[in-house]
C-alpha positions in Angstrom: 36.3 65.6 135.6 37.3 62.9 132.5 37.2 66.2 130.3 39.5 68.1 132.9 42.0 64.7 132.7 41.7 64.7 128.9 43.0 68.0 128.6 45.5 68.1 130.8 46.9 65.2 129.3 46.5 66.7 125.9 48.5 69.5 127.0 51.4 67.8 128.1 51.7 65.7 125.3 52.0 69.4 122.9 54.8 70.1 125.8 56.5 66.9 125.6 56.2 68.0 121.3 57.6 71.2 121.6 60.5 71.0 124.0 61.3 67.0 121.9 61.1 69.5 118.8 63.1 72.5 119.6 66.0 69.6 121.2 65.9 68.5 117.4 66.2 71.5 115.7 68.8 72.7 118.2 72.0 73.2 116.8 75.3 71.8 117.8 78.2 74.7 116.9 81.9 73.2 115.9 85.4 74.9 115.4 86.8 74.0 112.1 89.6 71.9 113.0 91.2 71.5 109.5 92.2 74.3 106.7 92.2 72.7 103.1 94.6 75.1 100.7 97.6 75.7 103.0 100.6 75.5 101.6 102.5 73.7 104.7 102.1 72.1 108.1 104.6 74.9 109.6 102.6 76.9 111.8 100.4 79.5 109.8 97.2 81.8 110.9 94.2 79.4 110.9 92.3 81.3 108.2 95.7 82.8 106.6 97.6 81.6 103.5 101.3 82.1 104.4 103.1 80.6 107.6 103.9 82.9 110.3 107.4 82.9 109.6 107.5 84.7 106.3 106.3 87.9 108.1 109.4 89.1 108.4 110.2 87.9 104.9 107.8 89.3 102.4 106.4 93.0 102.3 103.8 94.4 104.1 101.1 94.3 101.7 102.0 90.3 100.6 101.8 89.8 104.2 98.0 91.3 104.5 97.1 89.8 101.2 98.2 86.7 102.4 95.6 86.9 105.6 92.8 86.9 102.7 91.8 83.4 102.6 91.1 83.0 98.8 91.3 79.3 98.1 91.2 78.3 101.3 88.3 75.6 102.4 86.7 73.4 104.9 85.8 69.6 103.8 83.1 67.5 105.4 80.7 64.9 105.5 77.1 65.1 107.0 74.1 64.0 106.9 72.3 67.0 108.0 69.8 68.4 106.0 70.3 72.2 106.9 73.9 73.8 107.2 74.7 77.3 109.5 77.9 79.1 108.9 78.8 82.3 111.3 81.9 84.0 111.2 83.5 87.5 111.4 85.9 89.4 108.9 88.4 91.8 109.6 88.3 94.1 106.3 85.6 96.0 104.4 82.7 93.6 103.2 82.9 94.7 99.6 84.8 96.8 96.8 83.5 99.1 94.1 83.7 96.2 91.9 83.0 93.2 94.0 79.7 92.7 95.8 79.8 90.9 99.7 79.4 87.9 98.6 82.9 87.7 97.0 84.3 89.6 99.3 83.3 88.1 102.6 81.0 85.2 101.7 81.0 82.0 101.7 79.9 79.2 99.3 79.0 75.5 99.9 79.4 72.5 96.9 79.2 69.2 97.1 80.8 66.0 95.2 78.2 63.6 94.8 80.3 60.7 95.7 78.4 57.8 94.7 76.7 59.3 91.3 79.4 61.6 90.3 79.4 65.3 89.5 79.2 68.5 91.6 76.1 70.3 93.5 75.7 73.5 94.6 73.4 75.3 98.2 72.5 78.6 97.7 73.0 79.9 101.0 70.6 82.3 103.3 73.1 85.3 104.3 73.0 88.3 106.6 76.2 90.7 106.3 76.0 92.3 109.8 79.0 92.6 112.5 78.7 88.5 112.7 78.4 86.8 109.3 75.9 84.1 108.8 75.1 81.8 105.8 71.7 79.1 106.3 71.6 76.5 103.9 68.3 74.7 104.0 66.8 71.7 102.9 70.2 69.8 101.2 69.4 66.5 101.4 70.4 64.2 104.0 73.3 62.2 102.2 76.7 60.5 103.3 78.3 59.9 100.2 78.4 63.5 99.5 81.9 65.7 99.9 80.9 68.9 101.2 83.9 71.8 100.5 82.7 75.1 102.3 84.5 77.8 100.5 85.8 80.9 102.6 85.9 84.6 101.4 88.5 85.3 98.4 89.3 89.1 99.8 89.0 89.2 103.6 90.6 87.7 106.8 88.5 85.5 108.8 88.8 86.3 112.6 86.7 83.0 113.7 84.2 80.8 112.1 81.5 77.9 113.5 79.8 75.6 111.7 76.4 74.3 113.1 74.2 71.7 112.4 71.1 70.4 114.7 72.0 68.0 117.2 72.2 64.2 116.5 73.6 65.0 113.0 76.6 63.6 112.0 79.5 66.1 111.3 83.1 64.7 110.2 86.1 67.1 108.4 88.2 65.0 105.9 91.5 65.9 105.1 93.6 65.3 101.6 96.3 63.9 101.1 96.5 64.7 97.1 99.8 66.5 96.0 98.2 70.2 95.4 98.6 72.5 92.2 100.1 75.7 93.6 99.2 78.8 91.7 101.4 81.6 91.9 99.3 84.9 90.6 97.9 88.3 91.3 94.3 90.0 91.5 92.8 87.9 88.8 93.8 84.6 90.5 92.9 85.6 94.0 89.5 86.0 93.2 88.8 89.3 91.4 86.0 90.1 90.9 84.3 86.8 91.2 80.6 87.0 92.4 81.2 84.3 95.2 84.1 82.3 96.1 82.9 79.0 94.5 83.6 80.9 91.2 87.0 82.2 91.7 88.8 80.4 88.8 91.2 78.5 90.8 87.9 76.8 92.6 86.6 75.9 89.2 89.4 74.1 88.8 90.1 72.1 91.4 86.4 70.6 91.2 87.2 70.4 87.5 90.5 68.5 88.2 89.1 66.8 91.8 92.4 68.2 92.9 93.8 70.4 95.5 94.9 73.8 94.7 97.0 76.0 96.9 95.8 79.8 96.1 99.4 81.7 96.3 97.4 85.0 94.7 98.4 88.5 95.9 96.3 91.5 94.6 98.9 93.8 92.8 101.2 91.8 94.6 102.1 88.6 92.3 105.8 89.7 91.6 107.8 86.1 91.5 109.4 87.1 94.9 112.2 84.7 96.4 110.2 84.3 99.8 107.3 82.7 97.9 109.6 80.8 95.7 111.2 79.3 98.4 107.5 78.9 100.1 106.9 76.8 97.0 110.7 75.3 96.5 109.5 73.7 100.3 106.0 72.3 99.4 105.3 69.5 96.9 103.5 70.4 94.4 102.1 68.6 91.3 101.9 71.2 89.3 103.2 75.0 89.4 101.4 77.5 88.0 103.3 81.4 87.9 100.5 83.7 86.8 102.2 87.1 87.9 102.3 88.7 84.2 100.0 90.9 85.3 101.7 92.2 87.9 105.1 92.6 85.7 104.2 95.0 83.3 107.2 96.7 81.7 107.5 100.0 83.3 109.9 103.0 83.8 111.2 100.7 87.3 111.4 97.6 85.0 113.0 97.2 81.7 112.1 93.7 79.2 115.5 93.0 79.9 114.7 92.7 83.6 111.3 91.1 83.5 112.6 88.8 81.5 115.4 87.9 84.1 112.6 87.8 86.7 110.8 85.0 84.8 114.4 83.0 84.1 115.2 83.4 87.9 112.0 81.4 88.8 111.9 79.0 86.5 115.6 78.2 87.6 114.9 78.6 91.1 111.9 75.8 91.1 113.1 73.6 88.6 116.4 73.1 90.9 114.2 71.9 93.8 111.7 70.7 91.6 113.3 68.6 88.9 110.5 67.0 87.3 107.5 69.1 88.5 105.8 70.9 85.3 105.6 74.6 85.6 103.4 76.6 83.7 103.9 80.1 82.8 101.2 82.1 81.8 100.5 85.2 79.6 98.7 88.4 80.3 95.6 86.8 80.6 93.0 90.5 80.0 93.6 92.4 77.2 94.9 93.1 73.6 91.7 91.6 72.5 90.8 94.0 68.9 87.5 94.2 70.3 88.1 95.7 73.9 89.2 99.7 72.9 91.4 100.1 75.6 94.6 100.3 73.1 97.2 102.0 75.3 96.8 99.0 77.6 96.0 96.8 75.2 99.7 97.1 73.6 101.3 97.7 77.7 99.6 94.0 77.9 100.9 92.8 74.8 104.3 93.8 75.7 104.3 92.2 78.6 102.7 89.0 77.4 105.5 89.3 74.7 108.2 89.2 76.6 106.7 86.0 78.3 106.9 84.6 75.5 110.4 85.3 74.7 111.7 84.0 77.8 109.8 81.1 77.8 111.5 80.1 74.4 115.0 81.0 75.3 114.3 78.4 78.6 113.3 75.4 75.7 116.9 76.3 73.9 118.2 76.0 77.2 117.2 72.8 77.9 114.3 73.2 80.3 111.5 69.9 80.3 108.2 69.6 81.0 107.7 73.6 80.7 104.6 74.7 79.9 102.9 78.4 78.2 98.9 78.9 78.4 98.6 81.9 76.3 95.9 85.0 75.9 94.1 83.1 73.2 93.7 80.1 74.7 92.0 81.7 77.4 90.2 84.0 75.1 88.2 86.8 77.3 86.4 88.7 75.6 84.1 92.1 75.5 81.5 90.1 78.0 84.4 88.8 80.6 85.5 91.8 82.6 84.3 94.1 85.2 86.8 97.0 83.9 90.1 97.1 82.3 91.1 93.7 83.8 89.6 92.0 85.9 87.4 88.6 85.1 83.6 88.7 85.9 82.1 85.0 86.1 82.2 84.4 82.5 85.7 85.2 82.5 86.5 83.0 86.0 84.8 80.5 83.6 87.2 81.0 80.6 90.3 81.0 82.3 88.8 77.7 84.7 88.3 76.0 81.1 92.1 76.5 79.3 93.6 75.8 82.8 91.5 72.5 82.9 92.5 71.8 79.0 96.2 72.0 79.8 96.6 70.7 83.4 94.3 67.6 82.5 97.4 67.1 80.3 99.5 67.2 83.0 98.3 65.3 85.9 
């Protein structure tokens, strides 16, 4: 009978275990609340880039581009020690070019807040009709900034974050003036192997500052409705990266290109008086090395006539103007994926002379 009694009472004490440990490792599921990367409080798409009344403003494909939610992340503090992400996507989970991970993934960093300096999770994933990303065995630690990076090519329909119950979970906001980058492919992500190394990510841990990702695949043309969109923010810095995109073509003389660039620079400088605005060159190509020469000198045209414009603004009297040119970013035959577009190494190269010249600025 004792033995009977001693069992039983063994038994529900591996009960009491298991249901105490499955209530711990339960996970409590939360809503992101905030967006960090928008470029204003009017009211825009959770996930999206652009507010909801420039629909009816920009073109079709700027309008879908600007769904992606390159640049765009989620900031928190925890003190969980595993992480779960789920979410779904709209688009196609990868390109010819860019695996998942770029495409629809995310990626989770964290600022070390009392020792300094950045850390990195390499995440768990499962690509299927719901997306899911485990991070396992991080640490339990408060004085960390968490920044969950969202996917630089896809549109998020809905996300949750999870993390077992008891844990704390709190989003922080910044209030930072942001550096808004105006650009194409190369600055919305392509074809970066997960967001974290899209170069305008690199920088802003580089810099510790906000950036506002204003990058449009094929699509960074230094339109009025995202001048304006940028005439309204308040920006530190202005980055327009859209040489790419403004290649001179049959439908676009010098002599127009360079009356594109002079429009913008005119436009933002008259709402933004003393904001520095960088222009940049034709970041890929005319490198002697990379034996693509018909694009190679299309490149250097273009990158020319940059450069042109940029000095007829100096004689004009434009201040605090800035020019990052091709060799100061410097890719080389290691840095693309094809005739353009940055692999890491290159997201690293053009992360590094941004950093250089906006450290300058700041």
């Amino acid at each position: 009978m004792p033995n009977k009694n001693l069992n039983l009472t063994f038994f529900c004490l591996l009960v009491c275990l298991s249901v105490f440990s499955q209530k711990k490792n339960e996970l409590v599921w939360r809503t992101p609340e905030f967006v960090q990367g928008q470029t204003t409080t009017e009211a825009t798409a959770k996930y999206g880039r652009l507010p909801d009344n420039l629909q009816a403003e920009v073109r079709p494909p700027v309008w879908y581009l600007g769904t992606n939610s390159a640049g765009l992340h989620i900031d928190f503090t925890t003190d969980a020690d595993s992480i779960v992400v789920r979410y779904k996507v709209k688009g196609a989970l990868n390109m010819p070019h860019m695996p998942s991970t770029g495409v629809s993934g995310v990626d989770l960093y964290m600022l070390d807040r009392k020792k300094g300096g950045w850390l990195w999770s390499a995440g768990n994933y499962s690509f299927k009709d719901t997306i899911s990303y485990t991070f396992r065995s991080i640490g339990s630690d408060l004085d960390r900034l968490y920044q969950l990076y969202l996917p630089l090519y896809n549109t998020v329909e809905w996300m949750e974050i999870g993390v077992p119950e008891g844990r704390i979970f709190k989003e922080v906001q910044s209030n930072k003036k942001p550096i808004i980058i105006y650009g194409t492919s190369i600055a919305q992500g392509a074809c970066a192997s997960r967001p974290g190394l899209g170069w305008t990510n690199i920088l802003a841990r580089n810099l510790q500052s906000p950036v506002v990702n204003l990058a449009f695949s094929g699509n960074g043309r230094l339109e009025d409705p995202i001048l304006e969109l940028i005439a309204k923010a308040d920006p530190s810095i202005i980055v327009l990266d859209c040489l790419p995109n403004l290649g001179v073509i049959p439908e676009r003389s010098e002599a127009q290109l360079d009356s594109l660039v002079y429009h913008a620079f005119s436009y933002l400088r008259k709402h933004h008086p003393h904001t520095p605005i960088v222009l940049t060159e034709h970041s890929s190509g005319f490198n002697s090395s990379i034996l693509n020469h018909e694009l190679n000198a299309r490149f250097e045209q273009t990158s020319r006539v940059g450069q042109q414009v940029f000095r007829r603004l100096k004689r004009d009297g434009f201040k605090n103007i800035y020019l990052l040119s091709n060799r100061e970013i410097g890719l080389d035959i290691n840095s693309t994926v094809d005739y353009v577009h940055p692999n890491d190494i290159g997201m690293m190269k053009i992360a590094d002379a941004y950093t250089k010249l906006l450290r300058k600025l700041l």
